[in-house]
N, C-alpha and C positions, 0 to 999 in steps of 0.2 A: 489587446487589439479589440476594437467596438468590431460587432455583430453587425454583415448587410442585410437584410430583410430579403426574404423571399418570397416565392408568391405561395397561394393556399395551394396545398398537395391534388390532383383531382381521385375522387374516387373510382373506385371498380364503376365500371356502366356510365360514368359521366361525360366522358368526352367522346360525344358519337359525331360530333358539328368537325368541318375543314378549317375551324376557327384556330385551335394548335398545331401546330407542324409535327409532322412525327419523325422518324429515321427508320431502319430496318433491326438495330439489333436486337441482340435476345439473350440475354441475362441465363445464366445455369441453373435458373429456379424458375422460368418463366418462359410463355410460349413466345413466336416468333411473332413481335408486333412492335410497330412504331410504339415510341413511349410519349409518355407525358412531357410538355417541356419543362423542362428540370435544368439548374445551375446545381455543379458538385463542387464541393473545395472539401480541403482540410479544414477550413474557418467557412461558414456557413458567406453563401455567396448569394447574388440577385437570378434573375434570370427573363423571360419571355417568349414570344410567338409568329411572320409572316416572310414570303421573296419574290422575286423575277428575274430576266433580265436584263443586262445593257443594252439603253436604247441608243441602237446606232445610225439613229437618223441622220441625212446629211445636215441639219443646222446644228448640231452639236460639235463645237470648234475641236480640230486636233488636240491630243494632247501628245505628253511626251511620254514613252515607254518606259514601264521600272525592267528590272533584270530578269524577270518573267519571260519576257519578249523571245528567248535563245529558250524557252524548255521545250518540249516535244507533247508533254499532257497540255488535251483540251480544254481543260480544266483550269488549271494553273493560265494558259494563252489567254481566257476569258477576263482574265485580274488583272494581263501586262496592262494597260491602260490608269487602273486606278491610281490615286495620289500617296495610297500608301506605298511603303518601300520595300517591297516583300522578295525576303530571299526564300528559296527553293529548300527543301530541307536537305544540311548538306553542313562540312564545316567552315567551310565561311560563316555562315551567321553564325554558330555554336562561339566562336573563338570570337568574334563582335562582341557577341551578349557579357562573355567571360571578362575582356579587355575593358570594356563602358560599365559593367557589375552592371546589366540591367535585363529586365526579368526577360524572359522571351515569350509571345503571343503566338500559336499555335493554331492556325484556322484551316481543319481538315471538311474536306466534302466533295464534290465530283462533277461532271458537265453537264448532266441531265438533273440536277436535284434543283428542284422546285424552289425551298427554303434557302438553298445556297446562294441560288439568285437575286431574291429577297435581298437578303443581307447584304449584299455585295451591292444592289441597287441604293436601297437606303443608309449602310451604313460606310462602306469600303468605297462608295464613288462619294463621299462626304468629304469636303476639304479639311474640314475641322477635325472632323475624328481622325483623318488620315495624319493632320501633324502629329496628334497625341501622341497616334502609334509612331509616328519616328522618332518623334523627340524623345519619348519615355518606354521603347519596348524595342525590342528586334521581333520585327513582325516574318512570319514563317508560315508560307503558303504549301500544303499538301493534298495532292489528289491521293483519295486514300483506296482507286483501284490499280493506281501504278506503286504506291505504298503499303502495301496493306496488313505488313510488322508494324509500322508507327502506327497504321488507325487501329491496331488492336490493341498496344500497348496505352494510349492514353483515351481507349474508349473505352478499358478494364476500369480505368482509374476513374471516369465521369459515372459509367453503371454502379460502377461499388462506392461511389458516395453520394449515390442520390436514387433517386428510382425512377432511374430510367437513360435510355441515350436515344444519341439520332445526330445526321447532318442536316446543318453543318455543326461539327464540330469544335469549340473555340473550349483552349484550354490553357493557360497559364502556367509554364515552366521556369523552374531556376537556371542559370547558365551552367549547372550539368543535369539539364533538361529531367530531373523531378520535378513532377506537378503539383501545383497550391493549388488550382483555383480550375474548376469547371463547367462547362453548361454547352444546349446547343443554339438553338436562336436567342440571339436578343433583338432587340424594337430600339430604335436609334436614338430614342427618346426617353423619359419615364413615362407611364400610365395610369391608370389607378389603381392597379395591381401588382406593374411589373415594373425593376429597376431599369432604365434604358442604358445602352452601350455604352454612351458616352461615360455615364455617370460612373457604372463598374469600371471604366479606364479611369478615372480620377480617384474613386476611393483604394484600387489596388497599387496608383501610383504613391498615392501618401502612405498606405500600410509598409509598401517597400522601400520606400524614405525613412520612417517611423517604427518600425515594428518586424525590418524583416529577419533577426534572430528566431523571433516567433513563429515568421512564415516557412522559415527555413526547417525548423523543429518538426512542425505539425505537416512539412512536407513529407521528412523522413521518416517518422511513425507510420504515416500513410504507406508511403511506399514497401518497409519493411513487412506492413500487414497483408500488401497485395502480392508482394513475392510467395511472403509463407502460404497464403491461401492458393495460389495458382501453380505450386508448384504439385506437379505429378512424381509421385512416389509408389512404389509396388509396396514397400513395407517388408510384411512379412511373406505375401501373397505371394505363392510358384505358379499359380494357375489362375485363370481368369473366373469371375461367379458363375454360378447355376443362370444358363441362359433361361432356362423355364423359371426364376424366380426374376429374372430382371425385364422377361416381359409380358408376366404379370403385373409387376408394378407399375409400368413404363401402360400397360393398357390402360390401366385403373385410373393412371393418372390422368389419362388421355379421355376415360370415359364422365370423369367428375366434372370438366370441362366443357363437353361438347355440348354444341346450341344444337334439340332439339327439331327447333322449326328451322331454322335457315343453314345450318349443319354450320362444319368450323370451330373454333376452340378458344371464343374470345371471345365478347363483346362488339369491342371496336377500338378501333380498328382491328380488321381483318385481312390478315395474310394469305395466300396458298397452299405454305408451307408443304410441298411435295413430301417430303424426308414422312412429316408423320403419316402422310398418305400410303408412303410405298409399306412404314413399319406396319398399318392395319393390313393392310393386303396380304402381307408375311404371317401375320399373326395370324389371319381367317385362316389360309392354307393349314397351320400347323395344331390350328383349334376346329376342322371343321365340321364337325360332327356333336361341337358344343354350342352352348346359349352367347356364350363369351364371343366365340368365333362369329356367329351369326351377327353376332353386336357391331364386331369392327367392321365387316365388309358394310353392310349398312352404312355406318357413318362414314368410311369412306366413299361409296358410291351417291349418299344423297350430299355427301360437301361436293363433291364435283360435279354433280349435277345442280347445284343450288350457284355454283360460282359459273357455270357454262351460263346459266342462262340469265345473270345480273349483266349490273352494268359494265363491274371489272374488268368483264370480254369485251372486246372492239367486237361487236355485231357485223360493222360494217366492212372492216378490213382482218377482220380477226386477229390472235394473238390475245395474252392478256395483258392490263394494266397490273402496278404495280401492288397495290393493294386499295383493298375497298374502306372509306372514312366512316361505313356506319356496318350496323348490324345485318343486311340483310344486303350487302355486297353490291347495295346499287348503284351511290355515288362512289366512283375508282379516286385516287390517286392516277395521274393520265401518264404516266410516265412507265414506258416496259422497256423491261430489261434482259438482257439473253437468256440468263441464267434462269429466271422464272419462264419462258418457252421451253428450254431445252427440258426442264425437270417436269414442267406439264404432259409435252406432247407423252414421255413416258408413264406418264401417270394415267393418263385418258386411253393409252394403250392397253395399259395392264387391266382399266376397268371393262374394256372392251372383250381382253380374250375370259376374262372372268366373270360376266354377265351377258356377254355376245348380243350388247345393245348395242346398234350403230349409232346414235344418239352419242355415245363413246370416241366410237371410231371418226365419225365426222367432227367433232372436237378438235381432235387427233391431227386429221388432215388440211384443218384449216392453220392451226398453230404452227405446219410445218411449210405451209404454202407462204402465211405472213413471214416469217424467218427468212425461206429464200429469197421475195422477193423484197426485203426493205433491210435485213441484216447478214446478208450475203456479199464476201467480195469473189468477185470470179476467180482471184485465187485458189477458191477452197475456205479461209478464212470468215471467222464473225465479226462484226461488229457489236459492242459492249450493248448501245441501248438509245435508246430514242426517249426525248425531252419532254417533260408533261407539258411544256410553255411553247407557245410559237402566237405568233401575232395575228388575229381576227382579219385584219385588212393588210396588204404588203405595206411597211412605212410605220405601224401603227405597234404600238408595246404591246410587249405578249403579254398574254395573260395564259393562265391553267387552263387547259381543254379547250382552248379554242377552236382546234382542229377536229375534235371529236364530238363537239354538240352539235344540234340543230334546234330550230325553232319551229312550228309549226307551220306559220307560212313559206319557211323553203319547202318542207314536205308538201307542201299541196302542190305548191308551183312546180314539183319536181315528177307529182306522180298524182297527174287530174285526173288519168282515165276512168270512166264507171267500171264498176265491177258488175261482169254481167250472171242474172241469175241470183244475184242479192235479194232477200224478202224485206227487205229497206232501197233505197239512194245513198249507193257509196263509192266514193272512189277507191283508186289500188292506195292513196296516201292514208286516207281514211279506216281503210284497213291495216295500211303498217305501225300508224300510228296507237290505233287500239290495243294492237298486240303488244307493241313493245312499251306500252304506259305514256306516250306522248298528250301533254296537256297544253291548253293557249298559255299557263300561265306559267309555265316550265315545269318541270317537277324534280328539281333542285333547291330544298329547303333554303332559307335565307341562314339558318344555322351553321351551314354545311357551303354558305357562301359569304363571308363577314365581308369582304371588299365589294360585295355587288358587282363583280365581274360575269357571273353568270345568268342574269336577271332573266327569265322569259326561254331560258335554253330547257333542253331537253338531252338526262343521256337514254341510250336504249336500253331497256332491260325487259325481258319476256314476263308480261304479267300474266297469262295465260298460255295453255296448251294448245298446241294446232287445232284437237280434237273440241277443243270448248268454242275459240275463234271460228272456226267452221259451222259448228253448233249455232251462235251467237247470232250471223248473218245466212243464214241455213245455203252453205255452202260445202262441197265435198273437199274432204281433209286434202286430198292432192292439190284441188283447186288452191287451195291458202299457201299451203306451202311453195307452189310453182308461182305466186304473186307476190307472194314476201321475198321469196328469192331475188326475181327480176326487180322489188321494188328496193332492196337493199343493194345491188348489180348498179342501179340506178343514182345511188346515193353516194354509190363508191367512185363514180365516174366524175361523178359533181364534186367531190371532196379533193380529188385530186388536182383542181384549180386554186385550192387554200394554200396557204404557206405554209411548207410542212414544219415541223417542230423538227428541234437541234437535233441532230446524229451524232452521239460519238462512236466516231470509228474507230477508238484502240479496239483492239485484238487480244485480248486478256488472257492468259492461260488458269489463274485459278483467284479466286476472291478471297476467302477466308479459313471471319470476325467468329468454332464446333458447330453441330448441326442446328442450324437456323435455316435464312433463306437457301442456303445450300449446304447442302453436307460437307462437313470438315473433310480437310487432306484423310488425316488421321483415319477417317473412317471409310474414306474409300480404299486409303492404302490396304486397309485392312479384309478389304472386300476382294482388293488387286490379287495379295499373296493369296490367299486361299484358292483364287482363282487359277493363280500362276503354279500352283501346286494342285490343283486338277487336271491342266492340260501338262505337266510337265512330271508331277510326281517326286520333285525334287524337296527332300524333309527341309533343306535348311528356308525355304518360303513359307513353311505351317511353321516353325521355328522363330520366325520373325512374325508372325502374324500373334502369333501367342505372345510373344514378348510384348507388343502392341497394346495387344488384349488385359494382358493382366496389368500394363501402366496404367489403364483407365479404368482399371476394377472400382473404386472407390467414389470416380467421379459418376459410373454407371452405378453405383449402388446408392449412394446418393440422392440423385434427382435423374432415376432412367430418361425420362421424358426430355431433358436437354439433350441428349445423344442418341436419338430414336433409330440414327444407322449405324449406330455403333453398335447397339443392342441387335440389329438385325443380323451384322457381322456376326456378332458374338453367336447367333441361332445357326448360323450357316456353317462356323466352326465345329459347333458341337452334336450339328447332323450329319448325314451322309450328303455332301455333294454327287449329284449325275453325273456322270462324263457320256454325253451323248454325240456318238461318232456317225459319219454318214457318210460310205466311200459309196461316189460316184461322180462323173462328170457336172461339173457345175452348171454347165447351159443345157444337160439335158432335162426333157418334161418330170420324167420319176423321181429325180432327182430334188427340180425344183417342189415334185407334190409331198414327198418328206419332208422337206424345209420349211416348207408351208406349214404341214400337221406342227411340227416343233414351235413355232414360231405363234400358233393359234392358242398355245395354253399357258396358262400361268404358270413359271417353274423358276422362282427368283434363286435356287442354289443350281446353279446347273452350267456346266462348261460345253459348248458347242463345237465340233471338229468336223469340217469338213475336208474329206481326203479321198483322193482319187484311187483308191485301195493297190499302189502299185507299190510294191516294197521298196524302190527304189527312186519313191519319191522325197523329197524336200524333207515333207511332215515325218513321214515314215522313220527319216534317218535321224531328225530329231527325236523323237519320240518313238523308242522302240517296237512298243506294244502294240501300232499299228501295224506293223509289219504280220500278225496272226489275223488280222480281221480283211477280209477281202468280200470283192462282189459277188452276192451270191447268180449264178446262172447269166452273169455279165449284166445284172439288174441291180439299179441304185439299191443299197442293203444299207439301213440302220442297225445299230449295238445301243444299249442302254448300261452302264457300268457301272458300278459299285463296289466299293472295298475290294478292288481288283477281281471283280469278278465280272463280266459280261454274259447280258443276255446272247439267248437262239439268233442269228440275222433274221430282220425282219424286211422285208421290201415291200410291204401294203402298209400304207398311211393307216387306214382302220388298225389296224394290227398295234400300229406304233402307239397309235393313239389311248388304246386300251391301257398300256403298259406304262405312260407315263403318267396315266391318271392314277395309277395304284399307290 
């Protein structure tokens, strides 16, 4: 079988520009970041780079609906209109592919991803490519957060033969759905670099005319290799490793890594990635009286502070973007997602009661305000994420961030007033824009914008401290701060007339691709039982927690740093959990000022119970052991517990507070 050419590899540090598309996952030797765009196969394959939406202007004639049209994912509803023929993943097509012997085309990605629009604009709304795909493929359309066994089964298969993944995902299956042939964007076209779509449809159509004993071979070798690699096995192992040896490693790894000046654990792109934030935070507490300890709170508190005040953040409407395309977090990815809110707002909480910076805590409370009001259904329920893409003018093709830049002259037009008491002439825009890096000529590298979509825009990112700003135009730090407020207040009112960007409103219960942008099942499970054997005490929940534990012995001794809440689990096992109980009325003041004290500290091993200290309640009858701890003098009264022993009742918050600091 002839060799496709691929494109040159990029180096560490090289791809800092929005010129590559990236994806979210994260390799088990490697931190959580878009990859490089990479084609994987068994037989070395082509590959490429850009997307949008469908423009649904009204001169664009009807067409006619493929089988798409009846699914429920917004995702997959986004494609009913293409000319391809896409079935749903499912066995109808499996038994097509099998019946016609012909390969099956696999194109996983989701309704908010940037590149999957791309693709699907230049390549999937193409008449010509779309015949390819019928005539020569059973084409297979997957949302891979209403699928997310298939997107981890052949996004195993795209990371382990190339270096690196991401959506959209397009991957080339036999008709019993082993994969030959990988990558995630391609360009419709060729390049000077890169093979285009079309063309990878023509050369894998003749290799499967031509060659496909070959394909079928180097399919199963492949596959064979990824089973025995991904399989979890205990061995010999009864017990899980020395948590103090796996987070050591897991810090080390974490500390070789980390960027210095703008904090984070990459180059670029740059993630969030909460999981290794909350494992620093574990690790200070259990180090903190060392240099090591000192180390990790540090790098956790200045990445969060280094990503609070970039672009990444929506300034405007808060929340954060999906991840930032350069080293210094200030050009985002404009696309957020629940999952990274949900795992922040915890994250800026914990730095909060851990440095008792509100700088923290106002972080905290804006990430949970954006949530209610734009990822809330009045059900109680979330919605999945909101679209990097939404159209500049109603009528007009989206493009990336249009909702989220401005230009200079809106700012002015939006915020003339002078500022009074300035030792210059400036207005309140003249002021927001200083702060947050605002220039005439945008300050969005053309690197970091190949299509010229962004020319002359602006995002916000805080280049300077209140204290400097104030300095600057020799005004009082409240002054700036109460004029940035009203002038971003201002901005948020005005944005609110733009087209907002696509909503998906699935309602997802759990996502994943081990710990990357969220922590594995696996590792929460793990975090569950432990817990569920604090408030409960029942051995067969540390029984199953350890079984857990010691499955992933190999994968944590390994590469700690790909499972950094696995590794916390594993610290939480092999400490004393708190059982900290608090009988009293839950609407009364004393009550609530305990809850508060508890609630103000860092204490990530710890089971909370609040109970009304009456032996004949609920909790009580569950859980025996309440039934000995009651109010003391009819006053809310805390227990702090350990290895079945409980402290003196305390009912002074100071008191409690002592006690859980020891």
């Amino acid at each position: 079988m002839s060799h496709l050419s691929s494109p040159p590899q990029k180096q560490k540090g090289e791809h800092k520009g929005r010129g590559l598309p990236r994806g979210s996952e994260r390799g088990s030797s490697s931190r959580d970041k878009d990859r490089s765009v990479t084609v994987s196969s068994s037989v070395p394959m082509p590959i490429g780079g850009k997307g949008s939406r469908t423009n649904c202007s009204p001169s664009v004639p009807q067409k006619v609906p493929n089988r798409l049209i009846s699914e429920k994912s917004p995702y997959l509803l986004q494609h009913a209109y293409n000319p391809v023929d896409w079935y749903p993943w499912g066995q109808e097509a499996f038994d097509k592919a099998r019946k016609e012997n012909k390969p099956i085309f696999l194109s996983v990605g989701y309704s908010t991803c940037h590149w999957c629009h791309m693709m699907e604009e230049e390549s999937f709304q193409n008449e010509e490519i779309g015949r390819l795909l019928n005539e020569d493929f059973v084409s297979v359309k997957v949302d891979r957060e209403e699928r997310p066994d298939v997107d981890k089964v052949y996004m195993t298969f795209v990371q382990a033969t190339s270096s690196g993944g991401g959506w959209p995902m397009n991957v080339w299956l036999t008709p019993n759905l082993q994969p030959f042939v990988g990558g995630t964007y391609f360009p419709p076209e060729d390049g000077l670099t890169r093979v285009g779509f079309r063309t990878v449809l023509l050369r894998i159509r003749e290799q499967w005319k031509q060659n496909k004993n070959t394909l079928l071979e180097n399919s199963q070798r492949v596959t064979t290799a990824l089973l025995a690699r991904s399989e979890i096995s205990m061995g010999d192992r009864q017990v899980p490793p020395s948590a103090a040896t796996m987070n050591s490693r897991c810090f080390q790894q974490l500390d070789e890594g980390y960027d210095e000046e703008y904090g984070g654990f990459a180059e670029a792109p740059k993630f969030p990635t909460p999981v290794i934030l909350n494992f620093l935070f574990s690790y200070w507490l259990s180090h903190r009286l060392t240099q090591d300890g000192s180390r990790a709170q540090q790098m956790a508190l200045h990445t969060l502070k280094m990503m609070a005040n970039g672009g990444i953040r929506d300034h405007v409407g808060q929340g954060f973007h999906r991840y930032s395309t350069d080293r210094q977090w200030h050009i985002p990815h404009f696309e957020k997602m629940l999952y990274d809110q949900a795992q922040l707002a915890v994250a800026y909480s914990q730095a909060f009661q851990i440095s008792g910076d509100e700088f923290y805590s106002d972080v905290a409370k804006g990430i949970l305000q954006y949530v209610a009001r734009n990822l809330s259904h009045r059900s109680g329920g979330f919605y999945s994420a909101e679209d990097a893409d939404s159209p500049p003018e109603r009528g007009m093709r989206p493009r990336e961030g249009a909702f989220y830049v401005w230009t200079v002259k809106e700012v002015q037009n939006l915020l003339p007033e002078p500022v009074l008491g300035a030792t210059e002439p400036l207005t309140s825009g003249q002021l927001l824009m200083k702060h947050y890096g605002l220039t005439e000529a945008g300050n969005i590298s053309p690197s970091q914008d190949p299509k010229g979509e962004l020319q002359g825009q602006n995002v916000l990112t805080v280049r300077y401290s209140l204290e400097l700003t104030a300095a600057r135009f020799g005004l009082d730090v409240d002054a700036v701060r109460t004029l940035l407020n009203t002038g971003l207040e201002k901005l948020f009112q005005a944005r609110k007339h733009r087209p907002k960007p696509h909503l998906d409103s699935k309602m997802l219960a759990a996502w994943n691709d081990q710990d990357g942008a969220e922590p594995s099942a696996n590792s929460v499970s793990a975090h569950n039982l432990l817990r569920m054997h604090g408030f409960t005490g029942h051995k067969d929940w540390m029984d199953k927690c350890v079984c857990l534990l010691t499955a992933f012995s190999e994968r944590m001794r390994r590469v700690p740093v790909a499972l950094p809440e696995m590794v916390r689990a594993l610290s939480a096992h092999q400490q004393t959990l708190k059982q900290i109980v608090i009988c009293g009325d839950p609407q009364a003041k004393d009550t609530k000022a305990l809850l508060q004290c508890v609630h103000s500290i860092y204490i990530p091993n710890k089971v909370l119970i609040l109970a009304n200290g009456e032996p004949s309640s609920f909790l009580s009858r569950q859980l025996p052991f309440l039934s000995t701890l009651r109010r003391l003098e009819d006053r809310a009264t805390a227990y702090v517990c350990e290895d079945q022993a409980c402290s003196m009742p305390i009912t002074e918050p100071c008191e409690l507070r002592k006690l859980l600091h020891q």
